[in-house]
Phi, psi and omega in degrees: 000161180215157207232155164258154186198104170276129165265181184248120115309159177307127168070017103141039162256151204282122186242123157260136162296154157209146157267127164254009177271179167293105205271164169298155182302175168250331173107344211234007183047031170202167172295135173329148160299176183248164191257177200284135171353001291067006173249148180332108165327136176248157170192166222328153169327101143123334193290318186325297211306334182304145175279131143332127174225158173209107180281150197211105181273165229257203180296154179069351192280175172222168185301325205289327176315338203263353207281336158289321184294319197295285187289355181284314164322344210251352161299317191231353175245166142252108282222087159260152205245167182227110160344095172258193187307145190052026170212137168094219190286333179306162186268150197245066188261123187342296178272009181281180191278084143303041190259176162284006182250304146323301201274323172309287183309345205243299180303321153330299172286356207258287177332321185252008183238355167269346192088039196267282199356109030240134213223134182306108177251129175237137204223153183234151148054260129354288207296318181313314174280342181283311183317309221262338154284335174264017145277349153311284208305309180235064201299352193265356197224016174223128171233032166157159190194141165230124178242156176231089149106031183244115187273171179239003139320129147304108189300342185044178204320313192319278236293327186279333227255289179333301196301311193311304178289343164289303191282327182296009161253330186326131199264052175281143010267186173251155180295293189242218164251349167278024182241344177276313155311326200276311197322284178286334186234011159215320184274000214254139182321292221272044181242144165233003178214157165295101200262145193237335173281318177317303167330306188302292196304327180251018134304314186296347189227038191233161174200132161314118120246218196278327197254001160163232184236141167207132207329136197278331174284167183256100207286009165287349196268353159255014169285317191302311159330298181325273207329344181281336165227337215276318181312315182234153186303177169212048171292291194332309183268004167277330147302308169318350177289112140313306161319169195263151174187126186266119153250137193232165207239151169259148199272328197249342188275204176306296215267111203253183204261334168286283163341274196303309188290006144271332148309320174256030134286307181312311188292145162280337169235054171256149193229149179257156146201168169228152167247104168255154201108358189232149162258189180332284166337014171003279143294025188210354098004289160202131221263327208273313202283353156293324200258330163304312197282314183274344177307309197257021147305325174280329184303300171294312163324333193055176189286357209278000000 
């Protein structure tokens, strides 16, 4: 199953959580209240007791991307994934800030109104860098961090350019969602091979309309994201992580082997890992071998 918990974000947008594991009973035969305007989420019996994970899926992704990982996670945590601004289910308001400052402030409030803090934050791509600035930001409120499959180089003007001209091919709307897999997971330029999960992973972010299926996001509001980071390095504040923090990598993916292992030279407290057999898409990519690479990283952090 999967539960909602609307939070508060910077400038007073609305985001949604989600828990996906199965929470404990409760004895009461109805579901937790949902929670109050500004205040600590509540949730199921016994989960508060649980240490906190709060998952942050990259640009164009959803909570929903996070949900094998959620439950595996929900044996022992409690694992909430998180909607960010302009994605999923969160509101998507025209005029709001899309900065780096903004996605940093939205997590930062999701944290402190479920009450995770101090909390494992695992980030794929985009969420990888916001995790790893609010553990700058807020050493108090992260106690261990994983990005995933992110670089802290600057992509610069190519790469935003590259992007711009990647959504002006896309063939939206698309007919069915089995065109949207062939799309994405064989025709699409940047498939340099058939990927069948990739195909997958962006179904997942497609929704019917009257005239056919089309991304629930809006993609001038993730060029605008992008550009707000694409520009600039982000070493400084990945020195500044305190916290213990594993970064891994897909053997096929964004991030080259040279890059992450100057990252966990750089970080103060870093650990590598790889996945092989995976692209960017690391965790949805290959799911089991993901949960090997990262296990016993959570393991030494413990349960506290």
């Amino acid at each position: 199953m999967a539960r909602r918990i609307d939070v508060t974000g910077a400038g007073g947008v609305r985001l949604a959580a989600w828990e996906f594991g199965d929470p404990p009973k409760t004895g009461r035969g109805h579901d937790p209240a949902p929670a109050a305007p500004g205040g600590p989420a509540p949730s199921a019996s016994g989960a508060g007791d649980l240490p906190g994970v709060l998952l942050l899926h990259g640009l164009m992704g959803r909570a929903s991307h996070w949900a094998p990982t959620a439950r595996w996670l929900s044996a022992r945590h409690r694992a909430v994934a998180l909607d960010q601004r302009g994605h999923g289910r969160s509101d998507k308001p025209p005029r709001a800030a899309y900065t780096r400052e903004a996605y940093v402030e939205d997590v930062e409030a999701a944290l402190e109104q479920l009450g995770l803090g101090p909390a494992v934050l695992i980030g794929h791509a985009m969420g990888a860098l916001t995790a790893w600035q609010l553990a700058a930001k807020r050493p108090d409120l992260v106690r261990g961090l994983i990005i995933c499959d992110m670089r802290a180089s600057a992509l610069g003007a190519a790469s935003q350019h590259t992007w711009t001209e990647w959504f002006r091919a896309w063939p939206v709307p698309f007919a069915t969602l089995a065109d949207v897999r062939k799309w994405f997971g064989e025709d699409d330029p940047w498939v340099e091979r058939p990927n069948p999960a990739r195909g997958e992973f962006y179904a997942e972010v497609m929704a019917e309309s009257p005239d056919g299926w089309r991304p629930v996001f809006e993609p001038e509001q993730m060029l605008r994201s992008r550009e707000t980071w694409v520009y600039d390095a982000h070493w400084e504040e990945l020195a500044q992580v305190r916290c213990p923090t594993l970064v891994v990598r897909g053997l096929d993916g964004e991030l080259g082997r040279a890059e992450a292992q100057e990252m966990v030279r750089v970080l103060p407290s870093g650990q590598y890992a790889e996945v092989a057999d995976a692209g960017h898409l690391v965790h949805y990519d290959q799911p089991e071998a993901w949960r090997t690479a990262i296990e016993p990283f959570l393991n030494a952090l413990g349960d506290a």
